[in-house]
N, C-alpha and C positions, 0 to 999 in steps of 0.2 A: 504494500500500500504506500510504504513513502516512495520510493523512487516513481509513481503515478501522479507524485503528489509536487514532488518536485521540479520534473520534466514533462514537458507536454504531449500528450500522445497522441498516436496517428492512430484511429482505427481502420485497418484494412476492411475491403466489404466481408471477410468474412467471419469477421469478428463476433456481432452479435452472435453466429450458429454456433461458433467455437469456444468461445470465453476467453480468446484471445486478443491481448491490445498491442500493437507497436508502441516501444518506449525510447527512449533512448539507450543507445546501446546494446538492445533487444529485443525481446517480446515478453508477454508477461501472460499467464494461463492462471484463469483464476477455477477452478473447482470447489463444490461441497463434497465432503466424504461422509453422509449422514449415519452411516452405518460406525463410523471410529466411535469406542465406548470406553475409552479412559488417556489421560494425558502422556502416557508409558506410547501406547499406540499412534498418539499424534508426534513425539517424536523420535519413533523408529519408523515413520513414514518419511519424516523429512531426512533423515540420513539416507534411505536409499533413493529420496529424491536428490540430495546433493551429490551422490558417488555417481548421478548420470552423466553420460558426455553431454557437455554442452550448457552444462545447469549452473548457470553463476549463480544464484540466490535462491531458496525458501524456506518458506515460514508454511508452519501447518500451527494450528488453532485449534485445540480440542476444545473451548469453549464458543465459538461458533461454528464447527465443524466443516472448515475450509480451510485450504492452501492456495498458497500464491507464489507462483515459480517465475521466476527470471530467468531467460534460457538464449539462449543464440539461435537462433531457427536456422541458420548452415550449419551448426554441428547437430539437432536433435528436431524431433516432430513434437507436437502437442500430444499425438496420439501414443507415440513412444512414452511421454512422462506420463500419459493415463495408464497404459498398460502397466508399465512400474506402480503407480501405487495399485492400481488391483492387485498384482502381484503378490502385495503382502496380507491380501485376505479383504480387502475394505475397496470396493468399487465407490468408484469417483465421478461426479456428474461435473460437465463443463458449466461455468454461469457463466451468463450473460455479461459483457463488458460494461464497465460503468460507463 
């Protein structure tokens, strides 16, 4: 949320479908995990979201049961960082860009 907050964003068109915003520096993929059921799981989510290629930043939030990944979209896909967090048991809904 800060780096959205700081820099201005581009939303590509397909941003709304995706929950992904251009930021500066890179793209930004916001998800709910509604299913994550203690703060232990919010973050062992984010560590295998940070060991992605391409993942400079996130933050997972087990009190609003969302992450928010900073990524380089030529080293990784949105769909690659959803699949990793399903990976660890907890499926991830894309949200809508601010």
């Amino acid at each position: 949320a800060v780096p959205a907050a700081l820099f201005p964003t581009l939303a590509p068109s397909d941003s709304v479908r995706s929950g992904n915003t251009a930021v500066a520096g890179g793209t930004e993929l916001r998800v709910a995990i509604p299913s994550m059921d203690c703060p232990s799981c919010a973050k062992g989510i984010e560590g295998t979201l940070r060991r992605q290629p391409g993942v400079q930043d996130a933050s997972v939030n087990y009190d609003s049961k969302q992450a928010v990944v900073g990524f380089d979209a030529s080293a990784t896909t949105a769909d690659k960082l959803i699949a990793a967090i399903d990976s660890t048991g907890f499926k991830a809904e894309p949200l809508k860009a601010p």
